[in-house]
TITOR-450648 format. One record per residue: residue in three letters; residue number from 0; x, y, z of N, C-alpha, C in turn; chain. Coordinates in pm, 1 decimal. Layout:
("ALA"; NUM; (X; Y; Z); (X; Y; Z); (X; Y; Z); "A")
...
This chain:
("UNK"; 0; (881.2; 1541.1; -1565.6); (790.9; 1453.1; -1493.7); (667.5; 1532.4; -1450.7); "A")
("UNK"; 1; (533.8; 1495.2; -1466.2); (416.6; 1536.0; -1404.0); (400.6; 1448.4; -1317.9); "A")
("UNK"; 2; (323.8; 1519.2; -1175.5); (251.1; 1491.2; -1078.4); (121.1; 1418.8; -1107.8); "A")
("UNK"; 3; (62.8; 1353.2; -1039.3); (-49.0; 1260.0; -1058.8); (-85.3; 1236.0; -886.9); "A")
("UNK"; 4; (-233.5; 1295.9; -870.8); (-301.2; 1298.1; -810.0); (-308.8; 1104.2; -759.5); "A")
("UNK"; 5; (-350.3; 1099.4; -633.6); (-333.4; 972.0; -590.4); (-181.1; 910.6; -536.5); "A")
("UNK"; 6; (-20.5; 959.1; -625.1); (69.6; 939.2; -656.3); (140.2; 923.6; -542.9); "A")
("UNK"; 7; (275.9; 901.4; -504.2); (343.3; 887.8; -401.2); (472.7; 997.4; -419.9); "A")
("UNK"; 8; (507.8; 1079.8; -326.7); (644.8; 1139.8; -361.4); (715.0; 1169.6; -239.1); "A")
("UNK"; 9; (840.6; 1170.4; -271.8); (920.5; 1199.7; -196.3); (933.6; 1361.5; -161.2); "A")
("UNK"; 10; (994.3; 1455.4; -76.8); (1053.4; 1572.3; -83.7); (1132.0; 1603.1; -181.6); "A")
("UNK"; 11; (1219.5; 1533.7; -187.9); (1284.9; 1582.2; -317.7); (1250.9; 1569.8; -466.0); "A")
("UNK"; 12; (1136.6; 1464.9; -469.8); (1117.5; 1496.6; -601.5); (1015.3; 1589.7; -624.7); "A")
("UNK"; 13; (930.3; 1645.3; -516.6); (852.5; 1730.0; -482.2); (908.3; 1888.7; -500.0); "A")
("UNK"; 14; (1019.4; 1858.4; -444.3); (1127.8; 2044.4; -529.8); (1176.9; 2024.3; -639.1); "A")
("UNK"; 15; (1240.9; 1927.4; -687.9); (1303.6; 1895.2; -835.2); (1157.2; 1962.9; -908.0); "A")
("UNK"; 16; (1081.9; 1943.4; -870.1); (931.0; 2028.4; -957.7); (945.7; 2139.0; -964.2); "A")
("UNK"; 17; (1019.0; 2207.4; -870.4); (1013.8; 2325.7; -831.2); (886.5; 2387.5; -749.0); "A")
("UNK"; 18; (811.6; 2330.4; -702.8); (719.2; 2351.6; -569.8); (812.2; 2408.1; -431.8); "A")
("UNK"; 19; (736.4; 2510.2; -410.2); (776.9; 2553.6; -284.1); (698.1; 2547.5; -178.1); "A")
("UNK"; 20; (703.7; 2538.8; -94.4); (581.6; 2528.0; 13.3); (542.1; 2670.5; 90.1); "A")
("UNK"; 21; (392.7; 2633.7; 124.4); (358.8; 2720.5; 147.6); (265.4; 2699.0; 267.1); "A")
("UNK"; 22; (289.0; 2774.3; 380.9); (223.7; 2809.9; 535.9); (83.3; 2760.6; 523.2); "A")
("UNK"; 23; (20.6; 2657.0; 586.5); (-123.7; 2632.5; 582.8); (-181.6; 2636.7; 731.0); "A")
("UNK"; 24; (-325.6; 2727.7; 713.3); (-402.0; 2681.1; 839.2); (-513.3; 2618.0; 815.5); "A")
("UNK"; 25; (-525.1; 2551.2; 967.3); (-670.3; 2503.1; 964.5); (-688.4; 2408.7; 891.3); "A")
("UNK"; 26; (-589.6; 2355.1; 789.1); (-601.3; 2222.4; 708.4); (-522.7; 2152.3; 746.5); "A")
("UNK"; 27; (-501.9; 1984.8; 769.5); (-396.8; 1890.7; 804.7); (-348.1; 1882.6; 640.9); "A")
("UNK"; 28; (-289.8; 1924.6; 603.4); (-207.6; 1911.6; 452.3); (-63.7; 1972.3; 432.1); "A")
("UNK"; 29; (37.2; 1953.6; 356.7); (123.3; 2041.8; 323.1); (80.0; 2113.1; 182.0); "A")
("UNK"; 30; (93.6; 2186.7; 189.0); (13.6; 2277.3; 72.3); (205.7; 2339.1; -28.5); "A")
("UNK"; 31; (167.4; 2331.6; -152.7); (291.1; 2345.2; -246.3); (274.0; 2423.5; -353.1); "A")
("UNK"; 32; (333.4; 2560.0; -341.5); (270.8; 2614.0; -512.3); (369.4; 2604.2; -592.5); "A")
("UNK"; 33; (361.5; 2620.4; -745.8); (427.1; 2653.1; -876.8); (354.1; 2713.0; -932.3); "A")
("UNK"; 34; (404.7; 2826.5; -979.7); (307.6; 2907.1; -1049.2); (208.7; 2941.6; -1048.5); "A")
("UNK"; 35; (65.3; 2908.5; -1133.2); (-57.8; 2955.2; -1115.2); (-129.4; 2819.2; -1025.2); "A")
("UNK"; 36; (-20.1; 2728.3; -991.8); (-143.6; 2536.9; -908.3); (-60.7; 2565.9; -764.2); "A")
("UNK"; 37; (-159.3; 2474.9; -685.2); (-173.9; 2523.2; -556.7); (-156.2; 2330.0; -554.6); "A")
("UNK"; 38; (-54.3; 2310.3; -477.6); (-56.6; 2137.4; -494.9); (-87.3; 2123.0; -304.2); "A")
("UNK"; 39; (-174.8; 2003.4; -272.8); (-209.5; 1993.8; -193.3); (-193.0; 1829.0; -124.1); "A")
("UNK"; 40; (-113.7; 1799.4; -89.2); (-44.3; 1660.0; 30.9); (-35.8; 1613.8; 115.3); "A")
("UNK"; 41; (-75.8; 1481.0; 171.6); (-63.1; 1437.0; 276.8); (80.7; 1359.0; 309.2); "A")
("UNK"; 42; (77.5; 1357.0; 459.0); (191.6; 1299.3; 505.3); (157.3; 1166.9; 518.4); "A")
("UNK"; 43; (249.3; 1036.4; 450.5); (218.8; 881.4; 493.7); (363.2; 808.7; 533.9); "A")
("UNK"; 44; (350.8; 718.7; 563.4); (469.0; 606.0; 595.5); (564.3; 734.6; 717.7); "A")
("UNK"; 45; (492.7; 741.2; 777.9); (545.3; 774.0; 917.3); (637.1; 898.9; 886.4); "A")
("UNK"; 46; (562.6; 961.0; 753.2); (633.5; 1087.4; 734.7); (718.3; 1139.7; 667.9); "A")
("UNK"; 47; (770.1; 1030.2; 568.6); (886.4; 989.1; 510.2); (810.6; 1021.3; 361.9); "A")
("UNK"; 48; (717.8; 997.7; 325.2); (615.6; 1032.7; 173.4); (480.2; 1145.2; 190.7); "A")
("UNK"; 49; (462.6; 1165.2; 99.2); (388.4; 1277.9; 32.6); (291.3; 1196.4; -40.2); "A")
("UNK"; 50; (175.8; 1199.6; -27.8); (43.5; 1164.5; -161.1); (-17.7; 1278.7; -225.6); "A")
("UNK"; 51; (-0.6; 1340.2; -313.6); (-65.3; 1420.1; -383.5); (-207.1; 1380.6; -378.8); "A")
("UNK"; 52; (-329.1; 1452.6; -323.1); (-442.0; 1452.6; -343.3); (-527.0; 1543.1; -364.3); "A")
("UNK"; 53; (-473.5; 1667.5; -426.5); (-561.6; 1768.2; -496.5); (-504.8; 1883.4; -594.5); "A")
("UNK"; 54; (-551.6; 1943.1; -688.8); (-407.5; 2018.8; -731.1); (-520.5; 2120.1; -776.9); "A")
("UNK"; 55; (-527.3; 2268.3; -746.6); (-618.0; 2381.6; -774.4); (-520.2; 2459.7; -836.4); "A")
("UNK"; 56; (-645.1; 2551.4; -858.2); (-571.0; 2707.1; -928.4); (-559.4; 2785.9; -768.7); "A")
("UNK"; 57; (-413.4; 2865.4; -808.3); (-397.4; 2948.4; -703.3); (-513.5; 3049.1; -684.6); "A")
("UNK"; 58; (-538.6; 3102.6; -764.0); (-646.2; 3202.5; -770.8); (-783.5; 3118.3; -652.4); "A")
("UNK"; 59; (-808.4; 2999.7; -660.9); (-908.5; 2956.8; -627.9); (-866.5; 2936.9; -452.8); "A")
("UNK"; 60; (-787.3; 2887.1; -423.8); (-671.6; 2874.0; -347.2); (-738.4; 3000.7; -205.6); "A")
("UNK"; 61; (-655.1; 3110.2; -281.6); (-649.3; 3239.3; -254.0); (-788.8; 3311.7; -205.8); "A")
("UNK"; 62; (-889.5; 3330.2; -272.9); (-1000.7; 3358.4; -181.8); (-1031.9; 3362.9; -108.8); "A")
């Protein structure tokens, strides 16, 4: 399964990806890497879903 920007997800199908999360400041997001993408999410429905709304290179990320 690929991710799609806009999309709705759960937590678990969010690790079934194998995304791990990763410590964010200063941004309201949960931030998720795999490999070289830096996946970037908001919290909706009172917390219970995930919207994917950005997906970078770690490298870019990282700077």
């Amino acid at each position: 399964m690929s991710m799609q920007i806009n999309e709705v997800y759960t937590l678990q199908q969010i690790q079934s990806q194998g995304l791990t999360e990763h410590p964010a400041r200063e941004i309201n997001a949960k931030v998720y890497l795999n490999g070289e993408k830096v996946y970037f999410f908001e919290l909706i429905d009172n917390q219970q879903a995930y919207r994917l709304y950005s997906i970078i290179n770690k490298r870019s990320f990282f700077l």
